[in-house]
C-alpha positions in Angstrom: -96.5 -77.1 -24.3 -98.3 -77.6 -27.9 -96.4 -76.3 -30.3 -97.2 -75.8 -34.0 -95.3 -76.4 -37.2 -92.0 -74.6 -37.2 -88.3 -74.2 -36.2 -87.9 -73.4 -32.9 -84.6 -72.4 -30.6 -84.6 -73.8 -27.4 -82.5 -72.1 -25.0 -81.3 -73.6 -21.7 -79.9 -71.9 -18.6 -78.5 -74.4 -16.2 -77.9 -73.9 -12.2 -80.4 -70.8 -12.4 -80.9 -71.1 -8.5 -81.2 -67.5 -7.8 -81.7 -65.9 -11.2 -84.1 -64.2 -12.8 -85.1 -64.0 -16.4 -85.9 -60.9 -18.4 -88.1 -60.3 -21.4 -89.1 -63.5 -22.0 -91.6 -62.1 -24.7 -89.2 -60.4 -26.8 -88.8 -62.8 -29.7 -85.3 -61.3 -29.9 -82.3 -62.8 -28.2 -80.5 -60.1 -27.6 -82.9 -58.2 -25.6 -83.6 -61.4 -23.1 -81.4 -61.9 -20.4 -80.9 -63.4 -16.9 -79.2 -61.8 -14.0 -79.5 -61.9 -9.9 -82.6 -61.8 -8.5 -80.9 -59.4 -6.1 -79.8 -56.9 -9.3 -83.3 -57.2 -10.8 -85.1 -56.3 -7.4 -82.7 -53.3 -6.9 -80.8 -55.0 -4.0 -77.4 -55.6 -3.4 -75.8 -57.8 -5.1 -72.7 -60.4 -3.7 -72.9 -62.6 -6.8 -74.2 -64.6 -9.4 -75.3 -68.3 -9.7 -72.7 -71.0 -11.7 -74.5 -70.3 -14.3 -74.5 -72.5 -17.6 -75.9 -71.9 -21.2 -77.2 -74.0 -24.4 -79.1 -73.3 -26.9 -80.4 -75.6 -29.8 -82.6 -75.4 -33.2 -85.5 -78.0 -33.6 -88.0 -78.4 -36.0 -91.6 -79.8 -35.0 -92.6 -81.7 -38.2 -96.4 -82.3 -39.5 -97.7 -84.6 -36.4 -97.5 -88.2 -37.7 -98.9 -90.9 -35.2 -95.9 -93.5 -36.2 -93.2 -90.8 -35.5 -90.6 -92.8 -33.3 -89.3 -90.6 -30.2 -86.9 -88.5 -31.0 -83.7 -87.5 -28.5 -81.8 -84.5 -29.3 -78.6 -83.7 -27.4 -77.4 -79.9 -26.2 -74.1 -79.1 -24.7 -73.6 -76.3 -21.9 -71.7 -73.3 -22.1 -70.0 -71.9 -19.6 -71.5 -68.3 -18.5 -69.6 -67.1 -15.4 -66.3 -66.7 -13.5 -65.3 -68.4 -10.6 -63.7 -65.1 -8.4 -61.6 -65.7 -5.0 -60.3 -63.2 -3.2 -57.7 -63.6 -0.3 -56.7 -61.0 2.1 -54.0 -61.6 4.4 -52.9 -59.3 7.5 -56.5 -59.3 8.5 -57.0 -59.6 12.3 -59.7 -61.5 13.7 -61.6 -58.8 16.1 -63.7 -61.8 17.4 -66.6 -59.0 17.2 -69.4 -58.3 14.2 -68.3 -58.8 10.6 -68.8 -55.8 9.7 -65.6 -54.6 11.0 -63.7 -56.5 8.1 -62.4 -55.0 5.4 -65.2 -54.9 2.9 -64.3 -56.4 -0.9 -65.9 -55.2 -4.2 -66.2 -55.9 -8.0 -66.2 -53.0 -9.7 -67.4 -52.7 -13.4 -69.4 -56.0 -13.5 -71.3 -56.9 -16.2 -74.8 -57.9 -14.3 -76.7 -59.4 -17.3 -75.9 -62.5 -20.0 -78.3 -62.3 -23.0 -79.5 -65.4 -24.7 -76.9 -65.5 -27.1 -74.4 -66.2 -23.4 -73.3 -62.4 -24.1 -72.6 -60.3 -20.6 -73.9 -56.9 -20.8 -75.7 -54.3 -19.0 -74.6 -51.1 -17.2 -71.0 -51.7 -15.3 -72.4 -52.0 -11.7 -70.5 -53.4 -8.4 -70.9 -56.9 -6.0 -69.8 -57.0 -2.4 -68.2 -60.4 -1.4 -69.7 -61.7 0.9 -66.6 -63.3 3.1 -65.5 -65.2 5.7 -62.0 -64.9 8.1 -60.0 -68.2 8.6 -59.1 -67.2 12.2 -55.7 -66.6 11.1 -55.5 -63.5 9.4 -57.2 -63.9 6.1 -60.3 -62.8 4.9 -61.7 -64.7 1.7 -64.2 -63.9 -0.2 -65.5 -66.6 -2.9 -68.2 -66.0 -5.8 -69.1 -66.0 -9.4 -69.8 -63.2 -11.8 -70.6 -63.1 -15.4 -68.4 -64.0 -18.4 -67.6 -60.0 -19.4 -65.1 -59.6 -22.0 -63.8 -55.9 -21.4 -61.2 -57.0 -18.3 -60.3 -53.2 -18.2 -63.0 -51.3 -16.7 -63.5 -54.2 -13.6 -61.4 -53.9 -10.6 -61.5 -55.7 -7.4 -61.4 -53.1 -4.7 -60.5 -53.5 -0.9 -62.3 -50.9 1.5 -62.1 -50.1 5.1 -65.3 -50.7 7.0 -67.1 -47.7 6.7 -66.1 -48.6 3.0 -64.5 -44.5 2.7 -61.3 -45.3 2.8 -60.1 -47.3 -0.7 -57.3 -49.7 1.0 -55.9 -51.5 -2.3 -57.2 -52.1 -5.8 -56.5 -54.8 -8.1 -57.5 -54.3 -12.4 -58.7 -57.4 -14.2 -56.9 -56.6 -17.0 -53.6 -56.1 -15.8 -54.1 -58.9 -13.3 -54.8 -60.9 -16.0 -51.7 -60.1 -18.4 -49.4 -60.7 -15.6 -50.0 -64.2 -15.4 -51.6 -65.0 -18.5 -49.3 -68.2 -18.5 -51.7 -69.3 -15.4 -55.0 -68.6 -16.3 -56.9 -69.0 -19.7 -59.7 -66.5 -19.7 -61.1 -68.5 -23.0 -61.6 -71.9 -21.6 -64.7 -72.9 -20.5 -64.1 -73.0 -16.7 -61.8 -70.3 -15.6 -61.1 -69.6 -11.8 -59.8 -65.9 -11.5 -58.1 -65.9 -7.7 -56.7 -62.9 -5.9 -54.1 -62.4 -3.1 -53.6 -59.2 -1.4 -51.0 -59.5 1.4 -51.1 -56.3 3.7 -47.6 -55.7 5.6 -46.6 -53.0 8.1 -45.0 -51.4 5.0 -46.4 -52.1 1.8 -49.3 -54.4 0.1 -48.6 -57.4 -2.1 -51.0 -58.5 -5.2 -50.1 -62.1 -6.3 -51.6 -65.4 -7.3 -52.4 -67.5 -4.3 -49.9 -70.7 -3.7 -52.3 -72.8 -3.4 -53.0 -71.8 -7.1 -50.0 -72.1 -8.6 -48.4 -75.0 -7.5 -51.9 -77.1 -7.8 -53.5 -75.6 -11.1 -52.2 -75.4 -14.2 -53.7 -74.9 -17.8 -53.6 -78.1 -19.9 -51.7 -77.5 -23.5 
């Protein structure tokens, strides 16, 4: 668009497939956000987009008809999570989804500000999720970069989703293996096991995970 004399922020927000932007208007960065379409329409929500951030000053100078063209570069962000959840000792009832356990994050931040702050009222996604034929159920999605791990649990629930089957704290989660996953790099991948036996329920870090992914010091 025309712009007059000034400095201007531009602020990007990359792979904003199914994202909506609020108060575009408020001149105030805090106060504009994006989030799920789904969590702005009331809906429920299963996740957000990979969803990227930049932002950058310019200043548009008196016009000048000899001005060269001038290329500015921005770097991207990172403003989500990659989540995976694995449950294993699921059978497969070859019948409707629905009778699968159902998995939740609980205490999600649903908003990122323009400054690539999460906020907004704690609220909850339900995975959507797949079963491998072989008794695991995995779930795989993104949410947004929160900082306060201790009030977001992933939660396991029977069907009817009345019965809480297993429970899982971020912050815990994430201070038992802090020597696998860095929570402060730019792409993080949070993954979950729960292992349900006749007798008790394991929590761990997938194999797959550890023997494949390490941080690089």
């Amino acid at each position: 668009p025309p712009l007059e004399e000034g400095t201007y922020r531009i602020v990007c927000v990359g792979n904003a497939y199914d994202t909506k932007v609020e108060n575009i208007d408020a001149r105030d960065h805090s106060r504009t956000s994006f989030a799920a379409a789904d969590y702005i329409n009331g809906e429920t929500v299963s996740g957000n987009d990979p969803l990227y951030w930049s932002a950058i000053d310019y200043v548009i100078a008196p016009y000048d008809e000899y001005k060269q063209i001038e290329t500015r570069t921005t770097y991207f962000k990172c403003s989500h999570y990659d989540i995976s959840v694995e449950v294993v000792g699921v059978p497969d009832p070859n019948t409707k989804a629905g009778n699968y356990p159902v998995i939740a994050l609980e205490g999600v931040a649903p908003r990122t500000d323009f400054n690539n702050r999460a906020h907004g009222e704690p609220t909850t996604y339900v995975m959507e999720t797949n079963h491998d034929g072989n008794l695991t159920l995995k779930g795989l999605n993104n949410i947004m970069r929160h900082t306060n791990h201790e009030d977001v649990w992933v939660r396991v629930y029977t069907p009817d989703q009345k019965e809480l089957l297993a429970e899982i704290n971020f912050a815990q989660f994430l201070n038992k293996y802090s020597d696998m996953i860095d929570v402060t790099k730019n792409e993080v991948l949070i993954p979950f096991q729960i292992i349900f036996k006749p007798t008790e329920v394991t929590i761990k870090l997938p194999n797959w995970f550890v023997e494949t992914v390490r941080p690089i010091l």
